[in-house]
C-alpha atoms as an extended CHARMM CRD file, in Angstrom:
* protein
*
        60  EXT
         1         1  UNK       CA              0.0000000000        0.0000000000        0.0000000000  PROA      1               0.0000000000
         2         2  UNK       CA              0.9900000000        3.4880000000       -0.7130000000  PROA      2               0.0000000000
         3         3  UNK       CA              1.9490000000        5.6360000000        2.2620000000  PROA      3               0.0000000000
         4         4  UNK       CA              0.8710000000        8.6720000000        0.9230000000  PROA      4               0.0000000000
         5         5  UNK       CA             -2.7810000000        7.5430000000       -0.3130000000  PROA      5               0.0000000000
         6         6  UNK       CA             -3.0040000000        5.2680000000        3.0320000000  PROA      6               0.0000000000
         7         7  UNK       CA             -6.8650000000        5.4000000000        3.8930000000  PROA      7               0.0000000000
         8         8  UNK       CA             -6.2430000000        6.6310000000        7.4720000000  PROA      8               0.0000000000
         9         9  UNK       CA             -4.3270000000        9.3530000000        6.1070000000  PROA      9               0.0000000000
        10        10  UNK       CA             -6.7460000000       10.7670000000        3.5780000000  PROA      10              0.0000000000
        11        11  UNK       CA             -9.2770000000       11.8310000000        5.7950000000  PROA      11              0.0000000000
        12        12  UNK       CA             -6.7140000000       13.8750000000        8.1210000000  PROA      12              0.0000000000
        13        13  UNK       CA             -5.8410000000       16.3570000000        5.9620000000  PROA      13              0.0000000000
        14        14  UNK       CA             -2.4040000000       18.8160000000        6.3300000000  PROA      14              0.0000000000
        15        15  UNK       CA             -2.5520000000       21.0810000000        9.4340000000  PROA      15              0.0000000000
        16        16  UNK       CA             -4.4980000000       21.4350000000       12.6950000000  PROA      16              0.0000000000
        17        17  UNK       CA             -8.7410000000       20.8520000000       12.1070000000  PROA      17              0.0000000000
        18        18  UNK       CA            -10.3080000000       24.4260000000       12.6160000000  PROA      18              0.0000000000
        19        19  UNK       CA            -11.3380000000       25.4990000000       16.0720000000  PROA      19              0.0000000000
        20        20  UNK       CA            -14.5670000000       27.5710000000       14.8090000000  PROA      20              0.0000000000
        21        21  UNK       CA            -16.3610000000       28.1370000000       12.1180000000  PROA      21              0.0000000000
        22        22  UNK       CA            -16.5170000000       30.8590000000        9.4340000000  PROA      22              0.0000000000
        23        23  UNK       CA            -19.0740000000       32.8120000000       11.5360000000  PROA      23              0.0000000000
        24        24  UNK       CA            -17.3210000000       32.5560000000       15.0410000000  PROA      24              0.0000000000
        25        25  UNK       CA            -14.0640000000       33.4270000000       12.9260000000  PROA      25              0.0000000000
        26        26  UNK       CA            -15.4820000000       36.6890000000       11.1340000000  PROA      26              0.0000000000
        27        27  UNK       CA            -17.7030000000       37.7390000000       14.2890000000  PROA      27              0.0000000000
        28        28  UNK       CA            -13.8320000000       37.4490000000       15.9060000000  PROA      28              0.0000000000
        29        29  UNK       CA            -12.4450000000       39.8900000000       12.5320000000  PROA      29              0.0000000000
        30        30  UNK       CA            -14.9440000000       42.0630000000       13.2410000000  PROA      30              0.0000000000
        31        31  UNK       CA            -14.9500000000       42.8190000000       17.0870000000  PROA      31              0.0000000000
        32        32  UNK       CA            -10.9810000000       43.4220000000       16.0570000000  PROA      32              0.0000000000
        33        33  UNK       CA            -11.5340000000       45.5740000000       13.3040000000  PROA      33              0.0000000000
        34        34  UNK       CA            -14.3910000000       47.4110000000       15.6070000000  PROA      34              0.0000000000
        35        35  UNK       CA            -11.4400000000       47.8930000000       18.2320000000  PROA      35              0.0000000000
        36        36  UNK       CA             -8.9490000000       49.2620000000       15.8960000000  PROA      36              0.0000000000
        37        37  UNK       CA            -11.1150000000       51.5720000000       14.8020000000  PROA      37              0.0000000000
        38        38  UNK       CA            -11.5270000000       53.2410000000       18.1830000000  PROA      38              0.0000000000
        39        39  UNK       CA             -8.0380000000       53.2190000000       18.6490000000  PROA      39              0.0000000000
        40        40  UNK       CA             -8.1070000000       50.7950000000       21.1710000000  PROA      40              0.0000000000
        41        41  UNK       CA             -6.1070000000       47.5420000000       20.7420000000  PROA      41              0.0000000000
        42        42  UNK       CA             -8.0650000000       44.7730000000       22.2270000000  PROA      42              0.0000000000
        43        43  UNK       CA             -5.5150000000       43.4880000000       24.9780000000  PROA      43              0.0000000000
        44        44  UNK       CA             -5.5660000000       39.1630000000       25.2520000000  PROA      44              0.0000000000
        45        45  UNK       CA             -8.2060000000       39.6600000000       28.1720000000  PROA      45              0.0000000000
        46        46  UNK       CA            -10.3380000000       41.4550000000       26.2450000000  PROA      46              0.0000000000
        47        47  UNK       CA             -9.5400000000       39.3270000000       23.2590000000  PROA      47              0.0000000000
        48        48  UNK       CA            -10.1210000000       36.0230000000       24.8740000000  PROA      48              0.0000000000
        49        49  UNK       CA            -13.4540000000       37.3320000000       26.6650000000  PROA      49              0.0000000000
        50        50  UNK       CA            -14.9020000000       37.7710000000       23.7440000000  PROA      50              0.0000000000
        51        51  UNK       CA            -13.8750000000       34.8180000000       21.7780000000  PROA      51              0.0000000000
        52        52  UNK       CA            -15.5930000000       32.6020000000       24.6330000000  PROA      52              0.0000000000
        53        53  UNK       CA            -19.0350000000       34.8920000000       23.9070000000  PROA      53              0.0000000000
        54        54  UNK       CA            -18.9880000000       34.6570000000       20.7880000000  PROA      54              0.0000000000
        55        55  UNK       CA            -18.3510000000       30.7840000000       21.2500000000  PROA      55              0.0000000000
        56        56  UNK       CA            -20.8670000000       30.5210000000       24.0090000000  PROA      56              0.0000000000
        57        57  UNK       CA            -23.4090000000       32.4830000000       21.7600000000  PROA      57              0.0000000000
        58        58  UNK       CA            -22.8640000000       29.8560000000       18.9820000000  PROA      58              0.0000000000
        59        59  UNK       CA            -24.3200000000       27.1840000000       21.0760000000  PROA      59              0.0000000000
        60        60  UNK       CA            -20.6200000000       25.4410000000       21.1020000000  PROA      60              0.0000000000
C-alpha cells in the first residue's frame, strides 16, 4: 500500500482541524476591526473574553 494515499491518512488532511467556524471566525475579525477603529487595541483579556461569547453564543 501506498503511504501517501493510506486510507487513514486521507481523511486527516495537512494542518491542525479548525477550532470555529466561518461565523465565530469573522464575528472574531470584526470585534478586532471594531477595536482598531476606536483606537483601542483589544488586549488578550479582552480578546479572549470575547472569543468565549462569541463561542458561548454559537451554542458550542
Amino acid at each position: 500500500m501506498d503511504r501517501l494515499k493510506a486510507p487513514a491518512m486521507m481523511h486527516e488532511g495537512r494542518g491542525r482541524q479548525r477550532a470555529h467556524t466561518d461565523q465565530e471566525e469573522a464575528a472574531i475579525a470584526g470585534f478586532l476591526r471594531y477595536m482598531a477603529g476606536q483606537g483601542l487595541p483589544a488586549s488578550h483579556e479582552v480578546l479572549k473574553s470575547k472569543v468565549s461569547d462569541i463561542i458561548n453564543a454559537s451554542g458550542k
